[in-house]
N, C-alpha and C positions, 0 to 999 in steps of 0.2 A: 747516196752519200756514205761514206765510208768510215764505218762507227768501233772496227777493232784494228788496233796498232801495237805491233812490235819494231823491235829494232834487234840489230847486231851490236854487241858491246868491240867492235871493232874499229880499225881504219889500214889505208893504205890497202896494198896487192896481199890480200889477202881471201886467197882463192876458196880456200875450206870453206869461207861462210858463203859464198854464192851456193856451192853444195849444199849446207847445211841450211840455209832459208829455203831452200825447193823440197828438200827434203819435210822441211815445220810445214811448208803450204799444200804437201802431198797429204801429210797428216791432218790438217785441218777440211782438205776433201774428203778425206776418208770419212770423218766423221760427221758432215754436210753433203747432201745430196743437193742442195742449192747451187752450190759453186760449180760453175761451167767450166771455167781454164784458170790458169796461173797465167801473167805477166810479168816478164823479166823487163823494167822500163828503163831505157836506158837514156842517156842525153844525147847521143847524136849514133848514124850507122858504124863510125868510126868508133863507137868506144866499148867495144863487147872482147876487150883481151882478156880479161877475167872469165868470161864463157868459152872463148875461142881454145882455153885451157884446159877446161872444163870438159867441152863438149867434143872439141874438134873442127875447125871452121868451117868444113863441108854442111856440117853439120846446123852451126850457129845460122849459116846461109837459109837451110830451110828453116829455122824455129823464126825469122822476117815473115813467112807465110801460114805457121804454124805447123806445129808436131806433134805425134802422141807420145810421152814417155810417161814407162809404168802404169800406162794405159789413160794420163793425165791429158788433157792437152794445155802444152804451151806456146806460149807465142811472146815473139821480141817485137817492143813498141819503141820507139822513140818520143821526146817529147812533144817532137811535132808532129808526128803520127798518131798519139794515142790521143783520142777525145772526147768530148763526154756524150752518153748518148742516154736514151729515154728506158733503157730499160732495168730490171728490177736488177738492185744490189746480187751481183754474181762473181765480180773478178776477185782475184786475189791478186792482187800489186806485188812485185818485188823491186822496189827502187832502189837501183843500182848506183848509189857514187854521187845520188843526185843532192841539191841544196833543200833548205829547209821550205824556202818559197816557192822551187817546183814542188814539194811531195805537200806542200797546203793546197796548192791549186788541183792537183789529183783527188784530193782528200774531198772537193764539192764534186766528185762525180757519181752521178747519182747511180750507174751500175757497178761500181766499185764498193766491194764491201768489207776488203780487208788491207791492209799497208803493213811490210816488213822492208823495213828500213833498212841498207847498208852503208853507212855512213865511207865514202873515201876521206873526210877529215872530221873529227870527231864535231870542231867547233859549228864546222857547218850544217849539222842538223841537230845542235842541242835545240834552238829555240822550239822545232818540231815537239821533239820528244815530250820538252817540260811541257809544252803546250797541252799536247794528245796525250799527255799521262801513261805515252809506249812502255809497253813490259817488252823487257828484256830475255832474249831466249838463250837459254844455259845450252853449254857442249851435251850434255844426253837431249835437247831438244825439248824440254822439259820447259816451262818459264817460268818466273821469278817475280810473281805479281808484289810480292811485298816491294821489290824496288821503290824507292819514292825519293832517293835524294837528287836528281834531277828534275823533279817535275816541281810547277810553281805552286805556292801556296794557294788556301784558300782565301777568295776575295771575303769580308768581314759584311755583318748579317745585313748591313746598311744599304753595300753595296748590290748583293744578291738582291734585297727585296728592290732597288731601285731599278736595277733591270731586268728582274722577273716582270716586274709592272710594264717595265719600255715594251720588254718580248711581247706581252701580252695586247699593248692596243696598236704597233705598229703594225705593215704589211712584211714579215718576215721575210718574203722571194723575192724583195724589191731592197730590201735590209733599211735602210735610211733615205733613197733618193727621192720620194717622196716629198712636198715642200711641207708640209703638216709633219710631216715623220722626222723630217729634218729639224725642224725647228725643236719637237718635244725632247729629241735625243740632245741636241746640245742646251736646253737645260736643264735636261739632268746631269751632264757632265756639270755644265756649272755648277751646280747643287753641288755634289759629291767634292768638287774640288778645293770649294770651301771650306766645307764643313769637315770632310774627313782628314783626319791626320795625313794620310797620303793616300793615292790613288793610282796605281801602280797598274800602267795598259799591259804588261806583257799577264799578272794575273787576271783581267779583268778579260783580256781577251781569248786567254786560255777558258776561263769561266763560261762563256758566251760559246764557243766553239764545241767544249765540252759536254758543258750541261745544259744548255740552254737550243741546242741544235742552229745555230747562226753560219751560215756561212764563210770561209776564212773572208772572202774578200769583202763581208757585211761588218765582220767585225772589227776586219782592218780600220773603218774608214769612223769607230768610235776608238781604237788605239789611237787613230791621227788626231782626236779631239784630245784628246787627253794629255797626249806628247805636245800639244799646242798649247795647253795651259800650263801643263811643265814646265817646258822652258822656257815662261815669262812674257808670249807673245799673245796676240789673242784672234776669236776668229768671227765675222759677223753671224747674226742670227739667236733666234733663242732667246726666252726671258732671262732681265737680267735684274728685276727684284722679285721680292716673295718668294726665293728661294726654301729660307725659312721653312716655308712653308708645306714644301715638299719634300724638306729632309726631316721636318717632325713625324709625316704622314708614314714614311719608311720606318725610323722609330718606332711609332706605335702599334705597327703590322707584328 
C-alpha cells in the first residue's frame, strides 16, 4: 500500500513534467535499493502521446513489455493492465493524466509504494492530493513539503479519538462489511453527527487514509455514512440512543 505521494503542480500537454516525474522517480531509486521499476500508468494503450514525445513510439512500443533506461527499469501499465499483487511495496507509479479515483484505487496496492501524480486537469485530482497530503515537486526536482494549502484540514480530537477506537476493534482488511463492524461504525457516525458542529467526510476520510492506514475503498464506504446524514436522509442499522454516551467516552480520552 502506497504510503509516499507527489504530484505535478501542472495540467494539460505538458510534456516537461512526464520528463521530469521519471527523472524525481530515478532519483528516489537512486537513493532506495527497495524499488524494482518505475511505472508510467496510463488509462488506456491509446493515450501515451505525451511519451510517444518523449520517448519516440518505437520505443513507447517496448516500455508495454518493459525497458531499461539509465539502467532503471520501466514499464507502461494501463489501467486495466496494472494490478495489484502480493508482493512487498516496490513500484514507483507515475500516473499519467489519470482521475482522483483511479490513482485511490492504485494507492491500496500493496506492491506499490510510491505515486507521482500528473494531473491532465488540475480539478481532477485535487480531491487526491488534499487527501494524500502529496508534496509537490519544484522544477530543480527538489520538493516543497511545506505545501499545505490544498490538503484537508485536521479532523478535531473528538473525531480522531472516535475512529482511532472504530480502527482499533473493527477487522481493518474487511474495513466495514462485517455485520458487527457495520453496525459499531454507523454509530459512531451517528454519535459524531450529532454532537459535533460538523462532520466533514472529505477530512475524515483523508484522516482514515492517511493516518490511520484504511483502505480508500474502506473509507469510502464511512464518507457514504456520513454524506448520508448530510444531506438529511438516513440509513438503517447502528444504535440509535445512548449516543451520549459514546461521545462523552471520546471526550474524556
Amino acid at each position: 500500500m502506497a504510503k509516499n505521494f507527489y504530484f505535478s503542480d501542472t495540467e494539460g500537454n505538458d510534456d516537461e513534467s512526464y520528463e521530469r516525474a521519471l527523472n524525481f522517480a530515478e532519483k528516489l531509486v537512486k537513493a532506495n535499493n527497495e524499488f524494482k521499476r518505475i511505472i508510467y500508468l496510463v488509462p488506456s494503450k491509446n493515450s501515451t502521446g505525451w511519451l510517444d514525445r518523449l520517448f519516440g513510439e518505437q520505443t513507447v512500443k517496448k516500455m508495454f513489455n518493459g525497458v531499461k533506461l539509465s539502467g532503471t527499469a520501466v514499464k507502461i501499465e494501463t489501467i486495466r493492465t496494472y494490478t495489484n499483487s502480493y508482493n512487498d511495496p516496490s513500484d514507483i507509479v507515475i500516473c499519467c493524466g489519470l482521475n482522483s479515483e483511479e490513482i485511490f484505487k492504485v494507492q491500496d496496492y500493496r506492491h506499490v509504494d510510491t505515486i507521482i501524480a500528473i494531473p491532465w486537469q488540475k480539478e481532477s485530482t485535487a480531491s487526491w492530493i488534499k487527501t494524500a497530503k502529496a508534496i509537490k515537486i519544484n522544477e530543480d526536482l527538489s520538493t516543497d513539503k511545506e505545501f499545505s494549502s490544498n490538503n484537508y484540514s485536521e479532523p478535531t480530537e473528538m473525531v480522531k479519538n472516535a475512529f482511532e477506537e472504530l480502527t482499533s476493534v473493527i477487522n481493518t482488511s474487511t474495513g466495514i462489511a462485517h455485520p458487527s463492524d457495520n453496525s459499531r461504525a454507523k454509530t459512531y457516525v451517528r454519535a459524531l453527527h450529532k454532537y459535533e458542529p460538523e462532520l466533514n467526510s472529505d477530512i475524515v476520510c483523508s484522516y482514515l487514509i492517511r493516518e490511520l492506514g484504511w483502505k480508500t475503498k474502506h473509507a469510502d464506504d464511512i464518507r457514504k455514512l456520513i454524506d448520508t446524514l448530510n444531506n438529511g436522509k438516513f440509513f438503517h442499522g447502528g444504535e440509535k440512543t445512548g449516543l451520549q454516551n459514546y461521545y462523552k467516552r471520546w471526550k474524556n480520552k
